[in-house]
N, C-alpha and C positions, 0 to 999 in steps of 0.2 A: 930598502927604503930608508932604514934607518942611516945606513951612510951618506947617502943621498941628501938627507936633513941635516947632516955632519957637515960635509963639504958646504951645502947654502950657508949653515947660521954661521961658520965659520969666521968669515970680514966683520970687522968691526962698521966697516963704510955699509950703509943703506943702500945706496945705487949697487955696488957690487953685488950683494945678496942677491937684487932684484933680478939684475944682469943674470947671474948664477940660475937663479932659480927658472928664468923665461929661456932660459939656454936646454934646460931637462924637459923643460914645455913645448920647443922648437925640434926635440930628438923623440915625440911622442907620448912623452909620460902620463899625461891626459888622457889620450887616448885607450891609455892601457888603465887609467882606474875608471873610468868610464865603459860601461857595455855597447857592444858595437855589433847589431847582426845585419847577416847580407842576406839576400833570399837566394835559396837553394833553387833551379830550373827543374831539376831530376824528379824532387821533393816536395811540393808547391806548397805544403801544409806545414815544413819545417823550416826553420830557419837554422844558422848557425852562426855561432857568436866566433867574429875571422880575428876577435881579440879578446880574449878570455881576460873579462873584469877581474883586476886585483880583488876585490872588492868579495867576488863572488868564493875566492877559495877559503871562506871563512874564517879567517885568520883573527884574532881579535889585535896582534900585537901588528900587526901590517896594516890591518884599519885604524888604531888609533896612530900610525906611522903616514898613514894619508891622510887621517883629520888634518896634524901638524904641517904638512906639507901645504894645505889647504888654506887653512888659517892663518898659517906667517905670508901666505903669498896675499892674501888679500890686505893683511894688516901693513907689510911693508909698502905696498902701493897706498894704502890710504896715506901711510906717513909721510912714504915721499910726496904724494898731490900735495901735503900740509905745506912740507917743508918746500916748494914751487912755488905758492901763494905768495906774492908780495902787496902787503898790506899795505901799503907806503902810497 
């Protein structure tokens, strides 16, 4: 994850980052910090998670490695919305 944060912050250009970053979004990455279970047939009482939350193997350095991931995605789209605005 942490390379992962390397390669996005890496551009100096805002669109790029974004690019970058919606690109790791479109290969699933979301999906894998996010808990995802499916119902078992066999099982009807259990479930199983078909994508084992980053989140959940209690990493502290992987979670604060997904805060970041987290919070520059939504901060760079705020900026770019900013920088789209034409006041004029």
């Amino acid at each position: 994850m942490g390379l992962i944060n390397t390669i996005v912050h890496y551009p100096a250009q805002l669109e790029r980052r974004v690019e970058l970053r919606e690109e790791f979004l479109r290969l699933g990455l979301l999906e894998a910090i996010e808990v995802t279970s499916v119902f078992l047939p066999t099982f009807p009482v259990l479930t199983y998670s078909c994508f084992q939350s980053l989140r959940l193997l209690g990493d502290s350095g992987l979670n604060t490695q997904l805060d970041v991931f987290l919070e520059e995605l939504e901060g760079d789209k705020a900026d770019l919305s900013w920088k789209s605005l034409n006041i004029s």
